[in-house]
C-alpha positions in Angstrom: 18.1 -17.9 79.7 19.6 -16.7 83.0 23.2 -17.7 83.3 24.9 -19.0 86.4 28.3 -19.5 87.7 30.3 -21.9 86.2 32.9 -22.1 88.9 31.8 -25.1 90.4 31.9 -27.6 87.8 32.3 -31.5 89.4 35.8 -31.0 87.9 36.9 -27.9 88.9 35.7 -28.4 92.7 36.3 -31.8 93.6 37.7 -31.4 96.8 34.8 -29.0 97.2 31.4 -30.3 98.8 28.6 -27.8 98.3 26.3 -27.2 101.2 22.5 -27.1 99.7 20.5 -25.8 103.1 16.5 -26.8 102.9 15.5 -25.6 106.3 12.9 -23.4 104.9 11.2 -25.8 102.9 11.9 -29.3 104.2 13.1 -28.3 107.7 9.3 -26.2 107.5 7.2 -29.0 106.7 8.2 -30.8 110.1 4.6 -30.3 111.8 4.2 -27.2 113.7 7.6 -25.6 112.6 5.6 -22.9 110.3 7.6 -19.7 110.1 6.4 -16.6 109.2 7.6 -14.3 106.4 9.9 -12.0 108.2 11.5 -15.2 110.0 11.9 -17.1 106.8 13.8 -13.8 105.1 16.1 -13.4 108.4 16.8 -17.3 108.4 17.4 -17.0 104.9 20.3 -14.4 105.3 21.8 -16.0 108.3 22.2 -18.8 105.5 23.7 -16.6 102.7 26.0 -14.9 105.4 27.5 -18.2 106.9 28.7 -19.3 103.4 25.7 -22.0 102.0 26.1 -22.5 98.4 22.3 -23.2 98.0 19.5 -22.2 99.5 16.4 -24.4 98.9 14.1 -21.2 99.7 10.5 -23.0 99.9 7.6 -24.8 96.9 6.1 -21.3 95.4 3.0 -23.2 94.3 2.5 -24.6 97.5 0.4 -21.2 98.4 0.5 -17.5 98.1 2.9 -16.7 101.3 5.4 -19.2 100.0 5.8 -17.5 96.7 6.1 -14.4 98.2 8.9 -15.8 100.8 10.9 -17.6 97.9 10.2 -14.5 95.4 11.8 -12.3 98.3 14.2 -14.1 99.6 15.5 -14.7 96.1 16.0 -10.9 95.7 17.7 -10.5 98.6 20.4 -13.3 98.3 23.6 -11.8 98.0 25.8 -14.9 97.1 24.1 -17.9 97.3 22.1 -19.6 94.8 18.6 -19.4 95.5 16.7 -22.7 94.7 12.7 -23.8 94.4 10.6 -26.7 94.9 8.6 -27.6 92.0 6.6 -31.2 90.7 7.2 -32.3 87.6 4.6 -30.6 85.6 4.8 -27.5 84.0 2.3 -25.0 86.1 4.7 -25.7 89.4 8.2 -25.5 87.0 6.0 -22.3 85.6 5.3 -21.1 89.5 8.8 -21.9 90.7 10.4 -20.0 88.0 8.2 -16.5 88.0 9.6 -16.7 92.3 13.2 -17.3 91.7 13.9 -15.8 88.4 14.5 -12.3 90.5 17.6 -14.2 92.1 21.3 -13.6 91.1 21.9 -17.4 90.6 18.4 -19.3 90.6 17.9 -23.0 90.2 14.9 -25.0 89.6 14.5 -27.7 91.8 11.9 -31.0 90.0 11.4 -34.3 91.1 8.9 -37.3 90.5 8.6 -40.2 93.0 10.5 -43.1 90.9 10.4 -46.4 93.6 7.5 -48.6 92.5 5.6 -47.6 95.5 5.6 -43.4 94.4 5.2 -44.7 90.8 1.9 -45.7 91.5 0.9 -42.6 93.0 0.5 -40.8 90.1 -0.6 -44.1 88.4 2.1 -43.6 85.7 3.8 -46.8 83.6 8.1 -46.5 84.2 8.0 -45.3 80.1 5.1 -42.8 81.0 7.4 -41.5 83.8 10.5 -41.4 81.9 8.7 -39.1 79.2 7.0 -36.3 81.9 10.9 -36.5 83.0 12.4 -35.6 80.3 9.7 -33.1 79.3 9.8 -31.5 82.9 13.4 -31.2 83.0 13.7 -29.9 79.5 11.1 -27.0 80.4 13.0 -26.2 83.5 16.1 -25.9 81.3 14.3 -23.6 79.3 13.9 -21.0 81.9 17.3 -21.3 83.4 20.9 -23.1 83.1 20.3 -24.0 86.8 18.3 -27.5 87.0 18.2 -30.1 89.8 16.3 -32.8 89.4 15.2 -35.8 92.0 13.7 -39.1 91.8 12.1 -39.2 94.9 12.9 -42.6 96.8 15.9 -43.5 94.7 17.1 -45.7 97.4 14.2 -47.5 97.1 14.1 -47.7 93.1 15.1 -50.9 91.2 18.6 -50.1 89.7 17.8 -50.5 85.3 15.1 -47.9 86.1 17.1 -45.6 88.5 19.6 -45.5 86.2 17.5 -44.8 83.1 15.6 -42.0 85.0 19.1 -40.7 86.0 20.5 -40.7 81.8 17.0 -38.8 81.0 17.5 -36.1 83.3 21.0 -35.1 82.5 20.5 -35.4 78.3 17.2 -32.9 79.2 19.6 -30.2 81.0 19.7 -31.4 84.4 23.0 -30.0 85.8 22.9 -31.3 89.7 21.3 -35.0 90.0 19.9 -35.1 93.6 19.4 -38.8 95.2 17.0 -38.9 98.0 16.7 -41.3 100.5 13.5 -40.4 101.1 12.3 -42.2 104.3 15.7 -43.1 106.1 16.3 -46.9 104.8 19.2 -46.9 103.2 22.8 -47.3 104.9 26.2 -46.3 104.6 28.2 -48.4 102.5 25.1 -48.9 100.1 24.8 -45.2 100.1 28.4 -44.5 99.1 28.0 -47.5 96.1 25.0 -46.7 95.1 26.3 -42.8 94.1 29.6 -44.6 93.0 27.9 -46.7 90.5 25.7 -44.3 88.7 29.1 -42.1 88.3 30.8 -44.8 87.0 27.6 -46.3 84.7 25.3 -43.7 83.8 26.3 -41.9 80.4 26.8 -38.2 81.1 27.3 -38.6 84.9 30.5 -37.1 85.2 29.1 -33.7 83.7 26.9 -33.4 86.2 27.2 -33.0 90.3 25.8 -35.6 92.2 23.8 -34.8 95.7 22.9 -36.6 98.3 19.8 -36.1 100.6 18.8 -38.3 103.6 16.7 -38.7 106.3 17.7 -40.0 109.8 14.3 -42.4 110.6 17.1 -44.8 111.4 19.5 -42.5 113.0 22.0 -42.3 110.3 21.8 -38.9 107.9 24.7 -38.0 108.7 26.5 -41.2 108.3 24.7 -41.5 104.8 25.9 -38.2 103.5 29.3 -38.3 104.6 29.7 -41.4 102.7 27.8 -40.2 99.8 30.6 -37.7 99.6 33.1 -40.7 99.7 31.4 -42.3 96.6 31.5 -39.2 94.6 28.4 -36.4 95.6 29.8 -33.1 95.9 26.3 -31.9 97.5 24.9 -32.8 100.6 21.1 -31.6 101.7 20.7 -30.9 105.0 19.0 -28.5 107.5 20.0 -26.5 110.7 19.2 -28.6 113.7 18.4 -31.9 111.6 14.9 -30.4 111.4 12.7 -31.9 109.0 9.6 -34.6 108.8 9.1 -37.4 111.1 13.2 -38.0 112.6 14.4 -35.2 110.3 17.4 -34.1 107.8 20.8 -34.6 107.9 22.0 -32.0 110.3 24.4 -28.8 108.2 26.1 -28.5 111.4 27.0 -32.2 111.4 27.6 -32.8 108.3 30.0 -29.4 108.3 32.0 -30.2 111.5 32.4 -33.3 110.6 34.5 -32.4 107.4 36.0 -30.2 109.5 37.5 -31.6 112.5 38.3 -35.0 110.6 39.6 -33.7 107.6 42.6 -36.3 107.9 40.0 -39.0 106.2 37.4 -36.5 104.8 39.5 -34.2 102.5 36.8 -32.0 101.5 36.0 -28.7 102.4 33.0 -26.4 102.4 33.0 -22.2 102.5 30.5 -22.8 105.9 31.9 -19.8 108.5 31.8 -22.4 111.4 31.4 -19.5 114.0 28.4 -18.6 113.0 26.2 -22.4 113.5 25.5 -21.5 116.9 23.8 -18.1 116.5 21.7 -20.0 113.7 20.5 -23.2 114.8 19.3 -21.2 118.2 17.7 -18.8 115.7 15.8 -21.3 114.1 15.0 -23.5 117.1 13.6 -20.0 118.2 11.3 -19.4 115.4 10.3 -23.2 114.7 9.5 -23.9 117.9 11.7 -27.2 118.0 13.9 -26.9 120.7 17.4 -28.6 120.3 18.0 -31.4 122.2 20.4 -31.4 125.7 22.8 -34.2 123.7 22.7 -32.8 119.9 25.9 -33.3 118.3 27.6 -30.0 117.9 24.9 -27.7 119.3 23.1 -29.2 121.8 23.3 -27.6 125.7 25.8 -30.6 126.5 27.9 -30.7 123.8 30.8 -28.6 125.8 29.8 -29.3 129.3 31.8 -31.6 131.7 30.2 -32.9 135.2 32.3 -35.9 135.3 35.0 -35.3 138.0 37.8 -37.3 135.6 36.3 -35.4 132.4 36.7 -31.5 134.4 40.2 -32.9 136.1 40.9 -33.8 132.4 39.7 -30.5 131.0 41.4 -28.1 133.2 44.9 -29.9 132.1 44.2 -29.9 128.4 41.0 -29.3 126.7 41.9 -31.2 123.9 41.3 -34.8 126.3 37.7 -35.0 126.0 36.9 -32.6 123.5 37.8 -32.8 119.7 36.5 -29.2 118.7 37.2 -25.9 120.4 33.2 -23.7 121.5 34.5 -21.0 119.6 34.5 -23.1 116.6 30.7 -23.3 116.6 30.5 -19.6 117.7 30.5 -20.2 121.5 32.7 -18.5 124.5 34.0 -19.8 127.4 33.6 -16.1 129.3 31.6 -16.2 132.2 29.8 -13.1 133.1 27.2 -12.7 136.2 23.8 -11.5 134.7 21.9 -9.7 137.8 19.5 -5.8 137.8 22.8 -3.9 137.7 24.2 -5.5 134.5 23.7 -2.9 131.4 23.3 -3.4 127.8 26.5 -3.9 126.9 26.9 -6.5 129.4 23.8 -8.4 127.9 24.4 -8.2 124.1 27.9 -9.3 125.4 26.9 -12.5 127.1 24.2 -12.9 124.6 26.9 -12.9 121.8 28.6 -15.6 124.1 25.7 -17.7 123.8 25.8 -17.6 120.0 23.0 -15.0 119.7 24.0 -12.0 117.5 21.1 -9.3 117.9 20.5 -6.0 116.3 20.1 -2.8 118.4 16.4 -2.8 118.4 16.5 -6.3 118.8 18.8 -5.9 122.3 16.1 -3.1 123.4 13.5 -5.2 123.0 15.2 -8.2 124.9 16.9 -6.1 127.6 13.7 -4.8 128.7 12.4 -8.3 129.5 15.8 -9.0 130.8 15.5 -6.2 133.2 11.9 -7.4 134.4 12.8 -11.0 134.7 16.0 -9.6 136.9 13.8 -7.9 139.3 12.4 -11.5 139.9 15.6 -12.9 140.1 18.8 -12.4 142.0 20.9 -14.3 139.3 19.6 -14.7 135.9 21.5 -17.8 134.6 22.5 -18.7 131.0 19.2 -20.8 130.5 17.0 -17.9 131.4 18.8 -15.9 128.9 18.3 -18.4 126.8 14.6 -19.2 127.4 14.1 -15.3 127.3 15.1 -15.3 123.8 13.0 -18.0 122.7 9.9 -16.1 124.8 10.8 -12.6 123.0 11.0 -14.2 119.7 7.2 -15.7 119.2 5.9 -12.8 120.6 5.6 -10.6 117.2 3.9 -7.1 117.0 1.2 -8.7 114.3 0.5 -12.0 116.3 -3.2 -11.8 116.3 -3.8 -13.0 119.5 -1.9 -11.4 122.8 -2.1 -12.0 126.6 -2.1 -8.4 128.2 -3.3 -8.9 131.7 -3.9 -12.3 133.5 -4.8 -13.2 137.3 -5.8 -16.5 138.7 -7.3 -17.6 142.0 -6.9 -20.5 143.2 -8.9 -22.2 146.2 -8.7 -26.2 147.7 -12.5 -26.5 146.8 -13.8 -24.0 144.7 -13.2 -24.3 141.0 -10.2 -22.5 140.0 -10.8 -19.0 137.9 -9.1 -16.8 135.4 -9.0 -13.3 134.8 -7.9 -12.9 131.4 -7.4 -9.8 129.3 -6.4 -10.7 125.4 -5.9 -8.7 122.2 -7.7 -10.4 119.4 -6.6 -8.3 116.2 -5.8 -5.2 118.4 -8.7 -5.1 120.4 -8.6 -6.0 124.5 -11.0 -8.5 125.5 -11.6 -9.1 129.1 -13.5 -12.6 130.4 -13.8 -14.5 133.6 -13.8 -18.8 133.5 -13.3 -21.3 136.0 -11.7 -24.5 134.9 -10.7 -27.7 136.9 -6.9 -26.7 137.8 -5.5 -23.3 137.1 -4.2 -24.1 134.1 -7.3 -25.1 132.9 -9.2 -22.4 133.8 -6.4 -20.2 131.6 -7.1 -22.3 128.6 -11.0 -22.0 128.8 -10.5 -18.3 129.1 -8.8 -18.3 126.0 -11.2 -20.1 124.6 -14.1 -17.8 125.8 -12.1 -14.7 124.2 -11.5 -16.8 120.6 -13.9 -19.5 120.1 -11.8 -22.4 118.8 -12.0 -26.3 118.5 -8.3 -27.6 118.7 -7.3 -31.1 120.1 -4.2 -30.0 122.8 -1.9 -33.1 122.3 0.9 -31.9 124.5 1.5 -29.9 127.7 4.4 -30.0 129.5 6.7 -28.2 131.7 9.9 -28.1 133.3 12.1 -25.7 135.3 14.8 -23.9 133.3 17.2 -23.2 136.4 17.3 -24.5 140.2 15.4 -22.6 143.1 11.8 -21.2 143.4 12.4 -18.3 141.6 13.3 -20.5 138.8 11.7 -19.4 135.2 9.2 -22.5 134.0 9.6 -23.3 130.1 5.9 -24.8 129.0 5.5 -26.8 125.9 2.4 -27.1 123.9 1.3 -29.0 120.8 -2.0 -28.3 119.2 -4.1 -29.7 116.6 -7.2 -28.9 114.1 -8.2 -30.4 110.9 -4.7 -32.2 110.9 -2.5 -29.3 111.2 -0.1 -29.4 114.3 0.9 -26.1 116.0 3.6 -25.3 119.0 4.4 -22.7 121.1 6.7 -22.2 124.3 6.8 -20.0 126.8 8.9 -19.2 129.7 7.7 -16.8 132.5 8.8 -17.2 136.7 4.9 -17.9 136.8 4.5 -21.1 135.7 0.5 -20.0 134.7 1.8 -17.1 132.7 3.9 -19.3 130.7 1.0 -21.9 130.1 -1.0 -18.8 128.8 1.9 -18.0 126.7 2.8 -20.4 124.8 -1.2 -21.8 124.3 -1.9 -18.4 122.5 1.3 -18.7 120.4 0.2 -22.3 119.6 -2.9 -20.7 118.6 -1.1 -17.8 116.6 0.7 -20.6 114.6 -2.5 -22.4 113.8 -4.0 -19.3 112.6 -0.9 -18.9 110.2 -1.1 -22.5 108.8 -4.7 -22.1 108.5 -4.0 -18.9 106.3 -0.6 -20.8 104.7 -3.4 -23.7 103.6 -6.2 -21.8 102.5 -6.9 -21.8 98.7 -7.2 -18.6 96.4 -8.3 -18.0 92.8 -5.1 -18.1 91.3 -3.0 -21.2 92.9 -4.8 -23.9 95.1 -3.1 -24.8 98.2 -1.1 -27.9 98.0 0.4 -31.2 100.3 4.5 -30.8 100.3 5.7 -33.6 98.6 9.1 -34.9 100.4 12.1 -34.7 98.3 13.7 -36.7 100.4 
């Protein structure tokens, strides 16, 4: 039996909230927000590094490239406790274990749906259930002293059997109790008493730490979790950004500011290193596609900016009128410095680091090169070109499969439009010619003439990243096949060029799901089940 930290005992940390981070495994199922291996080990050590207690690392029997991602990511952790997703039956339990067993403080995560409506999914009677509990839990605790357990849709569970499910799990060896609202419905006063009863009821309950995970579908994640906390939970779930399915998670950087700034009524604290939230959540709205809102709480683009002639006649006199948290709290600078084709490295990994983004050196050559190209376009390259820059260089990896190298379009008032097009498709060029109504169009059928596909493109959009017509043009798309849901973004001065873009990185993420989904003789693909 591996042996974890006994530190953090409901008793010895109660003014202590632990931060349990599920980015990578709820935050991934959000459709289209696939990461690769390489992204999920970097976003998993921006975690460990900015203080998160847990890291829910991904469901190992989900497919082959999860395990791997959970299995390394669990020997890299250096503090925090690395956590997977596992049903209750013993071949996930089995799976899960065999990934996170390599970790210096693993913990099985199990949970069974336990609201009439999940009960009935796996066709079970509420004394059936109660016994795969208490035999799933008990063969977690076999493996490790690390066991969280979940009945998925508590908040939607009658009471008697909540509470009976609850007494099971902690007499098998359950040490953290999670208690999911699942799909958003529950509110914030019956979220505080509904942790505060099963403390005060359920036999065993104070030997145990209580979580709490929500969903916003009603908007109010946040405003659950917080007053979870209030009724007792010393663990809150939650993901960078709010990312997760349908409206989301509880957002970490909500959730942590929050405690924070109004720590006059919230007397908790957490070991999150504020500073570093905004370098993360643009890291991951990078690699998962999702950008972050303008008006996101704490790191959206708006969260420190002022138009208002009262609010910057305010702000110039005291800060502290209309806002209630400093930028450099959340990792952000005030210093303004002019990007242009003179400005060196130094100058760029400077602003960069101003914007929250903390590169590597072969990271900064990589992005400085663009830089440099998109300044030659340019006379002033703003923040949001920097930022859209980042996003660009981010999705376009060495091993992506598919790669625009060359691309030309001609454009007449009556002839159809054409495209010149020049992809790698596994390293080798391809060169085709295709005329399409628009020249947008006429890109996407070239692409299509290069690497036959049948996808169903559900969103284009664009939309200027600066003022003037040199501005850089950020594209959206959203892509589907066989129900799986790709994005990709691109941002280029040539509006074209950035449809092309971020088509073939919707493309590349396809071709990752498809491979993420596709079954193998050992462990057959599976459907995430929600926690929460």
């Amino acid at each position: 039996m591996t042996k974890t930290d006994t530190d953090r005992s409901p008793k010895a940390n109660k003014d202590h909230v632990l931060i349990f981070d599920t980015t990578l495994r709820d935050g991934e199922q959000s459709p289209g927000a696939t990461m690769s291996f390489e992204e999920k080990l970097e976003i998993a050590g921006l975690l460990d590094e900015m203080g998160v207690d847990i890291i829910e690392a991904g469901f190992p029997i989900a497919s082959e490239g999860d395990f791997a991602a959970v299995s390394a990511i669990a020997k890299q952790a250096k503090s925090a406790v690395i956590c997977g997703l596992a049903r209750a039956n013993f071949k996930d339990i089995d799976r899960c274990w065999e990934a996170v067993k390599h970790a210096r403080r693993p913990r099985i995560h199990t949970f069974i749906g336990t609201s009439p409506l999940h009960r009935a999914i796996p066709n079970l009677t509420r004394d059936e259930m109660a016994e795969r509990i208490h035999e799933t839990v008990t063969h977690a605790r076999n493996y490790c002293d690390n066991v969280q357990w979940s009945p998925m849709d508590a908040t939607r569970t009658e009471w008697d059997y909540l509470a009976r499910t609850v007494e099971i799990a902690i007499k098998a060896g359950a040490t953290t109790i999670n208690i999911p609202d699942t799909v958003g419905y529950t509110a914030p006063r019956e979220s505080a008493d509904l942790i505060r009863r099963l403390i005060a009821e359920v036999p065993g309950a104070d030997q145990v730490i209580f979580a709490t995970h929500c969903h916003n579908d009603l908007g109010m994640a946040t405003a659950n979790s917080l007053a979870a906390v209030e009724g007792g939970a010393r663990q809150v779930e939650c993901t960078i950004n709010g990312l997760g399915e349908r409206a989301g998670n509880t957002a970490l950087e909500e959730v942590v500011m929050a405690l924070k700034v109004r720590h006059d009524i919230m007397p908790w604290s957490t070991r999150i290193d504020t500073t570093k939230i905004m370098n993360i959540s643009r890291r991951v709205a990078t690699v998962s596609g999702f950008n972050v809102q303008y008006n996101k709480a704490i790191v959206g683009k708006n969260a420190f900016a002022h138009e208002s002639g009262i609010h910057q006649d305010g702000m110039l006199k005291n800060a502290e009128t209309f806002e209630i948290m400093r930028p450099e709290d959340v990792g952000l600078s005030e210093t303004n410095i002019v990007m242009g084709k003179h400005s060196g490295r130094a100058a760029l990994r400077s602003k960069l680091n101003n914007l929250g983004f903390d590169l590597a050196d072969n990271q900064l050559n990589d992005v400085f090169v663009r830089f440099k190209a998109l300044a030659d376009r340019k006379k002033e390259v703003f923040d949001d070109d920097l930022m859209a820059l980042m996003r660009d260089s981010a999705v376009e990896q060495a091993n992506d499969r598919l790669q625009v190298k060359f691309l030309r379009v001609i454009c007449g008032t009556e002839a159809p439009q054409s495209a010149d097009l020049t992809m790698s498709v596994d390293g080798v060029d391809r060169q085709v010619t295709a005329t399409g109504d628009g020249p947008v169009d006429a890109v996407f059928n070239a692409v299509k003439k290069i690497f036959p596909h049948e996808v169903d493109l559900q969103l284009y959009q664009v939309h200027a990243v600066t003022e003037g017509t040199d501005a850089q043009a950020t594209v959206s798309v959203r892509v589907e096949e066989d129900g799986k849901i790709a994005t990709g973004e691109a941002a280029d001065t040539d509006t074209v060029v950035a449809s092309a873009k971020a088509y073939v990185t919707a493309l590349n993420r396809l071709l990752v799901r498809r491979e993420k989904s596709a079954p193998n003789s050992d462990v057959k693909s599976v459907s995430y089940r929600d926690v929460g």
